[in-house]
Structure formats: structure tokens, C-alpha cells
C-alpha positions in Angstrom: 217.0 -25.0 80.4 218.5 -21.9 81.2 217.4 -19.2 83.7 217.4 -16.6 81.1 215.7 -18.8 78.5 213.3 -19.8 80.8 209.4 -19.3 79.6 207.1 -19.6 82.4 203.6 -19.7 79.9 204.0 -22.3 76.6 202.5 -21.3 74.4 200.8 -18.6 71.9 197.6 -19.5 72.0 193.9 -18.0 73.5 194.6 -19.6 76.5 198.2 -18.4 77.0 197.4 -15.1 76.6 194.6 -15.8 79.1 196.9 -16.8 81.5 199.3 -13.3 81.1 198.6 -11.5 83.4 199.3 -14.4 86.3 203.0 -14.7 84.9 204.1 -13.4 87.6 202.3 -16.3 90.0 204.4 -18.5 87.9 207.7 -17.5 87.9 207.4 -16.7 91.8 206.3 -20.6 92.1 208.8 -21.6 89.4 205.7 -23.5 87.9 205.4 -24.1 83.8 202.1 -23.6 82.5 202.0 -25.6 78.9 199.3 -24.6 76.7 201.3 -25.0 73.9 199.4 -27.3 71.2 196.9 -28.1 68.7 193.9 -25.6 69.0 191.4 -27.4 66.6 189.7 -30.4 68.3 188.6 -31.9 64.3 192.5 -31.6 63.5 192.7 -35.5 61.5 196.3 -35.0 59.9 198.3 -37.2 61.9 201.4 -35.4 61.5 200.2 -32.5 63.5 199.8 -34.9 66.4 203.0 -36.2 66.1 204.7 -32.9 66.0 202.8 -31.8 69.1 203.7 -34.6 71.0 207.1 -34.6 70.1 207.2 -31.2 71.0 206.3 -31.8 74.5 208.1 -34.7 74.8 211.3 -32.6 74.2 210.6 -29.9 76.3 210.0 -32.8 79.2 213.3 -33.6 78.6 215.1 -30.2 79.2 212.8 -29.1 81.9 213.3 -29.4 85.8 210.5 -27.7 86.8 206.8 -28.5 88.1 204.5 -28.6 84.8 200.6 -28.0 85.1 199.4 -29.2 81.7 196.0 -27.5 80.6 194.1 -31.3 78.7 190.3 -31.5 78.1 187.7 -33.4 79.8 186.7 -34.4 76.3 188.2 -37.8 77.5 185.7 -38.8 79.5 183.2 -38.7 76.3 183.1 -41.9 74.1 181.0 -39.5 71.1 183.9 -37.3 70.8 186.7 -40.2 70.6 188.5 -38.2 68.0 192.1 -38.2 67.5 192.8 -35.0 69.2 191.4 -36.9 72.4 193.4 -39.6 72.3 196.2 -37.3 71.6 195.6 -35.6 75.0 195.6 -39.3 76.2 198.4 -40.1 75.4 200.1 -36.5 76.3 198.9 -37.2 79.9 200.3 -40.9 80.1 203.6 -39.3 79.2 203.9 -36.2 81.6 202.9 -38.8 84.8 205.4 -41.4 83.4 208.3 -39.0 82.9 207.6 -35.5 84.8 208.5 -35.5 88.1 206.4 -32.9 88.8 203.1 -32.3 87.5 199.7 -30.9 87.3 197.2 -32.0 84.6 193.9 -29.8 84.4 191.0 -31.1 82.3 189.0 -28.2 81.2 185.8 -28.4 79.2 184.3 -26.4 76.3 185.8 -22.5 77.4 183.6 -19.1 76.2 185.9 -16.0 75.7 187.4 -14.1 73.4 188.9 -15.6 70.0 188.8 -15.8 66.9 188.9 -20.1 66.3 185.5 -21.2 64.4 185.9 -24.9 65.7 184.8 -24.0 69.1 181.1 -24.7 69.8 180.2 -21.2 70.0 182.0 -19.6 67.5 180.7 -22.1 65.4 177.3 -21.5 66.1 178.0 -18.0 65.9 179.1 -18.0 62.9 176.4 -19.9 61.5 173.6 -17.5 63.1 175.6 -14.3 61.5 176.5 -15.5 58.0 172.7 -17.1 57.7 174.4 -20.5 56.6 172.6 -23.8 57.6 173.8 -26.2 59.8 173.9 -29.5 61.3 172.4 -29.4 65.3 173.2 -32.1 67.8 170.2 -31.9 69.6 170.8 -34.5 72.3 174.5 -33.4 72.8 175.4 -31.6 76.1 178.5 -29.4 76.6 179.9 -28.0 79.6 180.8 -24.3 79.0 183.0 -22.2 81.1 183.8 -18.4 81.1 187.8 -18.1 79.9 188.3 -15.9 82.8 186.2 -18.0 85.3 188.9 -21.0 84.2 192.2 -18.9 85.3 191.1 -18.2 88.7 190.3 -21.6 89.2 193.6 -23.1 87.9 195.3 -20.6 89.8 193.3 -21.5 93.0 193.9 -24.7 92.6 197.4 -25.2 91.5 198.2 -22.7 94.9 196.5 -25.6 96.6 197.9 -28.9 94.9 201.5 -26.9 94.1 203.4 -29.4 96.2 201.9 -32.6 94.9 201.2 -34.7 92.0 197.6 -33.9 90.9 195.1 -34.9 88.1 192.6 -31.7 88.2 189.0 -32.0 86.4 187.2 -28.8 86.4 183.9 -27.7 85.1 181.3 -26.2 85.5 178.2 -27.7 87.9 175.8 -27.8 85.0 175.8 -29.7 81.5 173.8 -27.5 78.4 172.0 -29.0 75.8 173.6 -27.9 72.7 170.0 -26.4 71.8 170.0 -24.1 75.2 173.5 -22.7 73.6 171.9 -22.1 70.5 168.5 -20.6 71.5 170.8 -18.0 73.6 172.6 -17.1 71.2 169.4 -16.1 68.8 168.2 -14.0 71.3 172.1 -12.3 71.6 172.1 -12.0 68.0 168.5 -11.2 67.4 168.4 -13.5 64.5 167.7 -17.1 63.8 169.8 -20.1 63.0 169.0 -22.5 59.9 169.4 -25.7 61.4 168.8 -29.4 60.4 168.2 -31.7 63.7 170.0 -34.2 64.2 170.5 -36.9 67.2 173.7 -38.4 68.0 174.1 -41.5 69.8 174.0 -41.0 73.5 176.8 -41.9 75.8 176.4 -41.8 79.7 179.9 -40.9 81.4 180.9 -39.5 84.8 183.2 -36.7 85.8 184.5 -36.1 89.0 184.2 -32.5 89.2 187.1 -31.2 91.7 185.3 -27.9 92.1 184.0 -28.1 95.5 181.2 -26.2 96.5 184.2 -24.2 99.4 186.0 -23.4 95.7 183.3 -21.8 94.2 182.4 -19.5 96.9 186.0 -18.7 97.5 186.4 -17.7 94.3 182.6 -16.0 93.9 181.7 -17.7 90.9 177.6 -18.3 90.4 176.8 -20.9 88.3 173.2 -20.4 88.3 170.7 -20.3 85.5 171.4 -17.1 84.1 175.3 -18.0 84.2 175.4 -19.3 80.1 173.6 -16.2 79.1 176.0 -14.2 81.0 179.1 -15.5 79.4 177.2 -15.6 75.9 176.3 -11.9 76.2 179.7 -11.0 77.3 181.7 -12.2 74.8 178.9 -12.0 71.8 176.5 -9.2 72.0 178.3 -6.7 69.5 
């Protein structure tokens, strides 16, 4: 890879442009961030998977520089063992068996500006503006972050872990019902969602959150009760 070819943020994406205006971090650390990939988490056509991987698996080859990969923590839950998941499985496997140097960061469900309905709250959203009725998981618990809460803390801790091979999961403290996300976003909107109730089967899984309680003041992020309806309204009260 060239020095003048050389594109510090992969990707086109909501999260690359996220990550913009921290280019310059990158190119002063000589550190790749890849958010290049598949957007839609339902995405079933196996072709797309195999064109994402391959993708990544050729940039691997012509790059010398330290990667921090952007996967999901999605991984850790069996209900959502979709093929997208494994995908990000088996990106992950590759990058520690053939990347020198690395940084995988697992991020959860994000909250910010953009316009793709297959993220939980556009898709709820959606469904509360256009009066169309819906399917709701009402045992199902997600685990939201602001999009702008999730660049500090990648930059935060890829400053911390740039020397070293590192696996990052990072989340928020609390889990939401799938209901609580719902219910805020009817009060936001001021109108109600048509909903049939559904349960899906419950899995119990662990996370080891690497957002230490020194992090999150450092970075003076409050993830207290008001925090979802903060991020909601921001984003969602037009």
C-alpha cells in the first residue's frame, strides 16, 4: 500500500463518517480504522458475506499497518445467531490469525444519525411515524449507545491499547428492554405504536464490559436513567 494511496478510515458508511473528524488521530498513529462492511444485520444473501470477507481479506494482505476493526457484541447472544454474526466471527478469527497488529472493538446496538431502517430504533421509529403494526420482542434487551459517546471511547481506548494486541468489548453499563426503547420513543413522537407482543426465547450470556468505571469519568459520560431518553430525544425529537 502506498503512502499516497493510503486511507486511514475504511469505509463509507455511518460509522466512518462518525469517525471523520479523528482522521487526523489516525494518520498521526498510522492506525487503520475498518468500518468498511455490511450495514444490515438481517442481510441472508450469502454472496454479500463472501464479498465482505474477501474484501478484508485482501486489504490484510496489502496492509502493514495496525488495524482496529469496529465488530459487534451481537456474538455474545445465541438469539441473534444470524449469519451476519457469524460473519463478524469469522472476520475476527482472520485479523488475529493473519494481522500482525490489531484492535477488535465490539460495539453494541449505536443511536445516531442515519438513515438504515434495520437498526432497532429506526425501526421502531418508523413504525411509530408511518402508524404500521409491528412485531415487539418484549423480553429482548438491547444495549444502546450514543454514536458520538462510541468515538471517544474507541479513541480513548485504542490511545491506551495502541501498542498491543487487544480484543475491546464496549457498552454501555445498562441493558433496555426493548419495551423501555419503545415507550421513549412514544413519548418523543407523541404518538403510539401498533404492536403485537411477542416473547422470544431467552438466552442468558455474559459480556465483559472493558469500560471501567476510571473510563467513564475520564471521558464524562453518565449513563444514568435518563441517559436512553437523552440519546432518543437527541437524534429523534423532530
Amino acid at each position: 500500500m502506498s503512502k499516497k494511496n493510503i486511507n486511514f478510515i475504511q469505509g463509507s458508511g455511518f460509522l466512518a463518517k462518525a469517525f471523520k473528524k479523528k482522521l487526523p488521530f489516525f494518520k498521526k498513529n498510522k492506525i487503520i480504522l475498518y468500518v468498511a462492511g455490511i450495514s444490515n444485520s438481517l442481510e441472508n444473501k450469502n454472496k454479500e458475506f463472501k464479498r465482505e470477507f474477501k474484501r478484508i481479506e485482501e486489504f490484510i494482505k496489502s496492509n502493514n499497518k495496525k488495524i482496529v476493526y469496529i465488530s459487534t457484541c451481537s456474538i455474545f447472544d445465541k438469539s441473534r445467531n444470524h449469519a451476519y454474526v457469524k460473519n463478524k466471527i469469522k472476520i475476527e478469527k482472520l485479523i488475529k490469525l493473519k494481522v500482525k497488529k490489531y484492535i477488535i472493538i465490539r460495539l453494541p446496538e449505536l443511536v445516531g444519525s442515519n438513515k438504515n431502517p434495520n437498526t432497532l430504533v429506526n425501526f421502531f421509529y418508523n413504525k411509530i411515524i408511518k402508524k404500521k403494526k409491528f412485531n415487539l420482542w418484549i423480553n429482548a434487551k438491547r444495549n444502546l449507545l450514543d454514536i458520538e459517546d462510541v468515538v471517544k471511547m474507541t479513541i480513548y481506548y485504542v490511545n491506551i491499547y495502541k501498542n498491543k494486541n487487544k480484543v475491546i468489548n464496549l457498552l454501555n453499563t445498562k441493558f433496555y428492554y426493548a419495551s423501555e426503547v419503545l415507550e421513549n420513543l412514544e413519548k418523543i413522537t407523541r404518538k403510539k405504536a401498533v404492536f403485537n407482543k411477542k416473547k422470544i426465547k431467552s438466552y442468558k450470556f455474559k459480556i465483559k464490559n472493558e469500560l471501567k468505571s476510571k473510563a467513564i469519568r475520564d471521558l464524562g459520560l453518565r449513563f444514568n436513567k435518563s441517559y436512553l431518553n437523552h440519546i432518543l430525544k437527541k437524534y429523534y425529537n423532530k
